[in-house]
N, C-alpha and C positions, 0 to 999 in steps of 0.2 A: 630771258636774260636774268640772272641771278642776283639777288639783291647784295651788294657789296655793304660791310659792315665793318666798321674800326671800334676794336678793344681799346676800349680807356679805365686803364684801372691802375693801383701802384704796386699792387701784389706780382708778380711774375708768375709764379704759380696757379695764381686764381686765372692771369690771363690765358696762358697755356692752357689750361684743364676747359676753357671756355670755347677756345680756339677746338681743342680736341672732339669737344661735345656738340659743337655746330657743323665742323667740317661733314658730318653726314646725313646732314639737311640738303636734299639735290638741288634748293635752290636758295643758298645758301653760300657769297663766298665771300671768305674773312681777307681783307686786304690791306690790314695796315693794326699793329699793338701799338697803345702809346699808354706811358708811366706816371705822366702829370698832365697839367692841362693846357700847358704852355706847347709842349710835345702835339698833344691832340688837336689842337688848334694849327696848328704847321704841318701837320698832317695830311686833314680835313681841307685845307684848302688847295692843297697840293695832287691828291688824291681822289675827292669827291667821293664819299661814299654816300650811299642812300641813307645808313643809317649808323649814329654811334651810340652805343650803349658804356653811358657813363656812368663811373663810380662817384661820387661824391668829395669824399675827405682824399685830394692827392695835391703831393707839394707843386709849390711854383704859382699854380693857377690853379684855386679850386674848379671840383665840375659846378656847380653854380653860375661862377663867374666864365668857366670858358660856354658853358651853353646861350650865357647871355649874348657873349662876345660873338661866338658865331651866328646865333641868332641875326646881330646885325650885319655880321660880315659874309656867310653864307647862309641867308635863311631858306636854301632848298633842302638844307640837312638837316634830317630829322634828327631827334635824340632822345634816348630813354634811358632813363634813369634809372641804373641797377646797383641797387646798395644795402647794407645794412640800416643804414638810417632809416627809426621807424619818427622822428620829432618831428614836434610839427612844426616849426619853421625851417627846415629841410625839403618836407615836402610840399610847404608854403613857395620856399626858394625857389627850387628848382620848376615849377609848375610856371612862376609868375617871368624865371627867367627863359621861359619858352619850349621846355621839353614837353614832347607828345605823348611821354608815355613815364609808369613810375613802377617798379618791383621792386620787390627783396630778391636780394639772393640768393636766400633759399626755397624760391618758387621751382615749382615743375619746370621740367623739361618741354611739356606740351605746353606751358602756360608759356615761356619763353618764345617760342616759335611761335603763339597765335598774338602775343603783340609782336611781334618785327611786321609778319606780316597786316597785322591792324593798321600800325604807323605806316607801313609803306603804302599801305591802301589810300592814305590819306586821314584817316581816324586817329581818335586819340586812345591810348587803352589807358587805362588805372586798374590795378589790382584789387581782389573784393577787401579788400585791408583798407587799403588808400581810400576807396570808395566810400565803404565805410565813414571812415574821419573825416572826409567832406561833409558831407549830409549831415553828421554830429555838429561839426566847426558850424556850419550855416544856420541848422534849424537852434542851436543853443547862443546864437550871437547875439550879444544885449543891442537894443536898438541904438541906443547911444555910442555905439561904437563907429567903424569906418565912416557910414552912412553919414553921421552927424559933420564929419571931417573930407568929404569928397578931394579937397586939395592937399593930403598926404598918400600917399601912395601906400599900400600895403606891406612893402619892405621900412619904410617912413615910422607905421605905425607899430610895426614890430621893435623895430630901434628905439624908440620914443619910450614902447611898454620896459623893456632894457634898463636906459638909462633912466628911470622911473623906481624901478625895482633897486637903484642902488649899482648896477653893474657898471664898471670900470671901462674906457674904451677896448681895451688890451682884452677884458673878458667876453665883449661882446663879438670883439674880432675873431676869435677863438670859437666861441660858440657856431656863429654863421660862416667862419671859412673864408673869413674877406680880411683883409688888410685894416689897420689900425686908420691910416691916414682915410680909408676907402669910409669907416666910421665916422671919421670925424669930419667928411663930406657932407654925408647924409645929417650929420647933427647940427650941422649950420642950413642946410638947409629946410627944419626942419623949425628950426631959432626962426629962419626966414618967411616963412608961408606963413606963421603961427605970429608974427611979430614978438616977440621975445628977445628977450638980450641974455637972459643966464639956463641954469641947467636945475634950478630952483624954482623958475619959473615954468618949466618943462612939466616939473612932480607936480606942482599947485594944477595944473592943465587936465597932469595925468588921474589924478584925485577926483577933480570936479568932474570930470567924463566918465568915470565909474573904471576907468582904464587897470587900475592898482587898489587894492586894499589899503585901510589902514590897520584892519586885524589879523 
């Protein structure tokens, strides 16, 4: 049986050209394009593929936010993250909102084909890129960081470093691909856990935990 796979991406070209370069994988069959993530998600529920390989930056619904979504709404569907995006709250994102697997776009042919097949296996792949920037992110993490904070979540503490550094809700939502209001969830919540009342109180937090520089 062929592992059924849905193109999410907003290029039409790039999905085509994707659709083209897989079609001659014998086990291998493409069963559904979508442009945005709103699209990919109506999709995915409708169709059930084994596995979608999503883009990142597309209107409506980022892939972030739709891998979250599906994550709870159909967590048999795998998904892997094929982007340009090399930041690292990107690949913080997309990791924490449930995808099995992370590339660039401009990986091999052979490297594409042996994660579908990893994720369908049940495994997770990472790229030696991705791989890479884990091991660095982990073994260079100040101990005073997440550890110290176990009741902020890791999306939590990224927002926090954000709104610390001076960013605006509108740039942060920009930045991560989420909604302005979907920001200003996470920043009351964040007010909350930490008992706080302002966004002054936040920086003073972010200071004392080594989170932000003052130089």
């Amino acid at each position: 049986m062929p592992i059924k796979i849905l193109i999410a991406d907003d290029h039409q070209l790039f999905r085509e050209g994707l659709m083209t370069l897989l079609s001659g994988a014998l086990n291998i069959e493409i069963v559904a394009q979508a442009e945005n993530g709103k699209q990919t998600i109506e999709k995915a529920k409708k169709l059930s593929p084994d596995i979608i390989l999503m883009d990142i930056g597309m209107p409506i619904i980022n892939g972030i936010e739709a891998t979250g979504i599906l994550q709870m709404e159909a967590p048999k569907i795998k998904v892997i993250a094929l982007t340009m995006h090399s930041e690292k709250h990107f690949i913080k994102g997309m990791l924490e909102a449930g995808a099995c697997g992370y590339l660039f776009k401009n990986c091999a042919y052979d490297e594409l084909i042996d994660a579908i097949n990893t994720v369908y296996a049940g495994k997770k792949y990472l790229s030696d890129d991705i791989t890479e920037f884990i091991i660095h992110d982990y073994i260079g993490k100040p101990k005073n960081r997440q550890e110290d904070d176990p009741q902020l979540s890791a999306r939590e503490m990224e927002i926090l470093k954000l709104i610390a550094d001076g960013k605006t809700s509108r740039e942060i939502s920009e930045l991560l691909f989420v909604s302005i209001k979907t920001i200003g969830t996470h920043k009351q919540n964040i007010l909350n856990k930490l008992n706080m009342n302002s966004t002054a109180d936040l920086v003073k937090y972010a200071i004392k935990k080594g989170l932000i520089s003052l130089w």
